[in-house]
TORLUM-985187 format. One record per residue: residue in one letter; x, y, z of N, C-alpha, C in turn. Coordinates in steps of 0.001 Angstrom, whole numbers. Example, Ala and Ser with C-alpha at 12.3 -4.5 7.8 and 13.67 -1.06 7.14 Angstrom:
! TORLUM-985187
   rest       npx       npy       npz      capx      capy      capz       cpx       cpy       cpz
      A     13190     -5690      7800     12300     -4500      7800     13200     -3300      7800
      S     12850     -2250      7080     13670     -1060      7140     12900        30      7870
! end
This chain:
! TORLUM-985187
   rest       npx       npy       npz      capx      capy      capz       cpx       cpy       cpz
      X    206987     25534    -17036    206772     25312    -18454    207762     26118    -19282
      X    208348     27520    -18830    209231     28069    -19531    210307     27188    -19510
      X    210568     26288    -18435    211750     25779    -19027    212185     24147    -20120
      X    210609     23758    -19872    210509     23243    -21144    210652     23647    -22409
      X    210123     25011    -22560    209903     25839    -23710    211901     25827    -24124
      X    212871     25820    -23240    214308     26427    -23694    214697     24581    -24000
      X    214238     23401    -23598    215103     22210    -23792    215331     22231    -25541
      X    216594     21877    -25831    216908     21813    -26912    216507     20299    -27838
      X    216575     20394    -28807    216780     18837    -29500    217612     18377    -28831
      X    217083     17073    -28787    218180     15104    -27840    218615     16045    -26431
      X    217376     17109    -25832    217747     16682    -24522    218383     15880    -23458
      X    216840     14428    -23852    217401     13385    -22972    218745     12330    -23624
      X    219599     13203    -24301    220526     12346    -24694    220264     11390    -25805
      X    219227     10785    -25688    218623      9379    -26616    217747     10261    -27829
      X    218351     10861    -28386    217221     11483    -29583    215810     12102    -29050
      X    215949     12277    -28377    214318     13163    -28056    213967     14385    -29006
      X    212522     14859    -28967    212396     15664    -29982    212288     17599    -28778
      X    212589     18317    -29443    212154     19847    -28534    211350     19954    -28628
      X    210690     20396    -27501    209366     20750    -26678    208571     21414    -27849
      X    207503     21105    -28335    206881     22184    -29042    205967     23260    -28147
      X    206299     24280    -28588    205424     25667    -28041    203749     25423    -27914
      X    203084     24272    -29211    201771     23816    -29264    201243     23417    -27231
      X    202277     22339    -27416    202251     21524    -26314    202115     22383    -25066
      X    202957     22860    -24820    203428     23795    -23632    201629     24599    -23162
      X    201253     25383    -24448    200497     26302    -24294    198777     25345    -24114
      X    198701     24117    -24912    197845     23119    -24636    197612     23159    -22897
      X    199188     22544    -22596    198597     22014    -21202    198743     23214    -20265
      X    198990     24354    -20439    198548     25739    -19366    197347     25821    -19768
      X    196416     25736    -21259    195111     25910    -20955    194182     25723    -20368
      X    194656     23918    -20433    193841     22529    -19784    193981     23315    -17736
      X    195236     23708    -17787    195079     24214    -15895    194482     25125    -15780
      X    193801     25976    -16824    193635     27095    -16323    192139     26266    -15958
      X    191719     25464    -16757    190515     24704    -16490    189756     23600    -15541
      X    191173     23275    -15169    191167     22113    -14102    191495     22329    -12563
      X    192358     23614    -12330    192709     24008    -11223    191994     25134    -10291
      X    191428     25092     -9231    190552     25863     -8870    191375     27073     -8051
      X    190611     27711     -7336    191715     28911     -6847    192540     28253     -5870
      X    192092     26724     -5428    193346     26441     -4435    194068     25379     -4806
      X    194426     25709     -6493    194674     24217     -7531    195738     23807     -6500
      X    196027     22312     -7178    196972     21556     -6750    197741     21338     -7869
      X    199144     22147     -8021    200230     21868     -9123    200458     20556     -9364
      X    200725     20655    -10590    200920     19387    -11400    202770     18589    -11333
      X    203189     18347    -11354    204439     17847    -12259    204071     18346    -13407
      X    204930     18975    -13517    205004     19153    -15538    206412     18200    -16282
      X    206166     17460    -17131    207411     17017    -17845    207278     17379    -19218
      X    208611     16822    -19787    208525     16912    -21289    208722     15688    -21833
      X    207817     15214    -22788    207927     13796    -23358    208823     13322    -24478
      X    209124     12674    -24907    210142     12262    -25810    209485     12867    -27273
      X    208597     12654    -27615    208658     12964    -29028    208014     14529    -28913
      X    208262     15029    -27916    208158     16798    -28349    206957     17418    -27282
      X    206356     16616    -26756    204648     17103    -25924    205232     17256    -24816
      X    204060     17528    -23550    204205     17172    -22196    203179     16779    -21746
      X    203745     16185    -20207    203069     15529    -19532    202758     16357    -18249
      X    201521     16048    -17973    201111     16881    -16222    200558     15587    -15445
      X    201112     15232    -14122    201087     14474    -12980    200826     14751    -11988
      X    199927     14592    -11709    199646     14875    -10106    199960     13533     -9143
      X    200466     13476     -7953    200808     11974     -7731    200249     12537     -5783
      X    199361     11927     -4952    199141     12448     -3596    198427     11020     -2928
      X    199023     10661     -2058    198343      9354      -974    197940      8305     -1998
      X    198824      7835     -3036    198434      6825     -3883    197702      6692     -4443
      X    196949      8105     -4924    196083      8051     -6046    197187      9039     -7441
      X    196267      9078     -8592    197809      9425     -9690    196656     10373    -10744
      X    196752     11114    -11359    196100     11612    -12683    197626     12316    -13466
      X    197246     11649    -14781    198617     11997    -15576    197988     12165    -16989
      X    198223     13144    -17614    197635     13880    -18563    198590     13975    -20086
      X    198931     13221    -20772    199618     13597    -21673    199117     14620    -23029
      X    200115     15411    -23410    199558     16194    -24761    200891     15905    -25692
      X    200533     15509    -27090    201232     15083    -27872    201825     16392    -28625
      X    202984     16565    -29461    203758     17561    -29595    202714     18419    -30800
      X    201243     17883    -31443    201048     19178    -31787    199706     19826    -30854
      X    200018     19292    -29358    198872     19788    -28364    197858     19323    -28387
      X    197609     18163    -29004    196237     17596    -28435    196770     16587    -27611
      X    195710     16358    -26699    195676     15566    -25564    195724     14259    -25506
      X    196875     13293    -25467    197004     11924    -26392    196419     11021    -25535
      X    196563     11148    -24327    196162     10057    -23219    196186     10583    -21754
      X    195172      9783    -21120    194761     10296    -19613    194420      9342    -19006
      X    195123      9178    -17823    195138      8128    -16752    194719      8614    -15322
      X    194028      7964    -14939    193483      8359    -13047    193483      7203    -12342
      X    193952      7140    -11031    193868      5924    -10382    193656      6831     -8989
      X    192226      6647     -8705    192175      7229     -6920    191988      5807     -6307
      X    192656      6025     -5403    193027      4676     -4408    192181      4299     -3561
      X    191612      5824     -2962    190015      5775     -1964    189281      5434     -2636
      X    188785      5459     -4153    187749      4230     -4583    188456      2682     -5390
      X    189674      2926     -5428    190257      2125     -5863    190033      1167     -6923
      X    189746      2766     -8011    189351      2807     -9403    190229      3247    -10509
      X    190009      2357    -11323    191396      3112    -12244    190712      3666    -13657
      X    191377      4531    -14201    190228      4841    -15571    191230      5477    -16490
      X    191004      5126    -17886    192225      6049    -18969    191161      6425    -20251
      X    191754      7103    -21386    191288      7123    -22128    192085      8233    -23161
      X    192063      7748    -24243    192950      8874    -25345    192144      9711    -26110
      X    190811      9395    -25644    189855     10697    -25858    189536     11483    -25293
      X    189694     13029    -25289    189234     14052    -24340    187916     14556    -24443
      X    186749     14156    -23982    185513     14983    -23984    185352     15974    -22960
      X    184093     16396    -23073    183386     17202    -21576    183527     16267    -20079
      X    183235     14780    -20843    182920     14000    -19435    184155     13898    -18777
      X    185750     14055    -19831    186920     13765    -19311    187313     14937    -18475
      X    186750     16063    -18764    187566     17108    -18368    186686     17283    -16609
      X    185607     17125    -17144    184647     16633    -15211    185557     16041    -14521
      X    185364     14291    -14910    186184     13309    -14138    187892     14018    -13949
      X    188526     14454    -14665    189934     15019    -14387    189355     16002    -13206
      X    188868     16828    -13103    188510     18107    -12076    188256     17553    -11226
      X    187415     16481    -11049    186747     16061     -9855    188529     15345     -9177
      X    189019     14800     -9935    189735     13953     -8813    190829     14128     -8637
      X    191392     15901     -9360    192568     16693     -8859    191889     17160     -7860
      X    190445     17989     -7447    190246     18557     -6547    189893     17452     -5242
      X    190098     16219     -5297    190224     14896     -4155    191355     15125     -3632
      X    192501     15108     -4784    193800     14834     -4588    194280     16336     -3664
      X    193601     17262     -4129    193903     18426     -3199    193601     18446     -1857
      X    192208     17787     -1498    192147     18022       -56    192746     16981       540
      X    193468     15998       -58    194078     14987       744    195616     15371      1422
! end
């Protein structure tokens, strides 16, 4: 994440926006919440208009977490393959942050 924190403006060449500090510190919170003592690291990226993204990708199942550049959580996608269920939503509740835990800690023992 620090080195998101240094990408400059038009990183990706095509006008992109710099990482906001909101973002960055959003999605280390969300891990400190989602990852257990034997978390399973994320992908971290940086998104075009300034947020990031966290990915977990293991045996064809996916959870991908976006936070928009002023750190709230814009959209969330899960696809576990062993129930071969897919689920999103651009609202973050209690129930989202369960279902996210439950099926990084799948993706871990796989």
């Amino acid at each position: 994440m620090q080195r998101l924190s240094r990408l400059p403006a038009n990183w990706s060449s095509y006008g992109s926006h710099r990482i906001e500090d909101v973002a960055i510190i959003s999605a280390a919170r969300l891990l400190t919440k989602v990852l257990g003592h034997q978390g399973f690291a994320p992908t971290v990226m940086p998104t075009f208009h300034g947020g990031v993204q966290l990915e977990w990708h293991r045996d064809g199942s996916d959870v991908e977490i976006e936070f928009s550049a002023d750190g709230l959580v814009s959209y969330v996608y899960a696809y576990d393959r062993h129930r071969d269920a897919t689920w999103e939503t651009e609202q973050f509740t209690a129930e989202t942050l369960q279902r996210i835990k439950t099926t990084i800690s799948r993706l871990a023992q796989h």
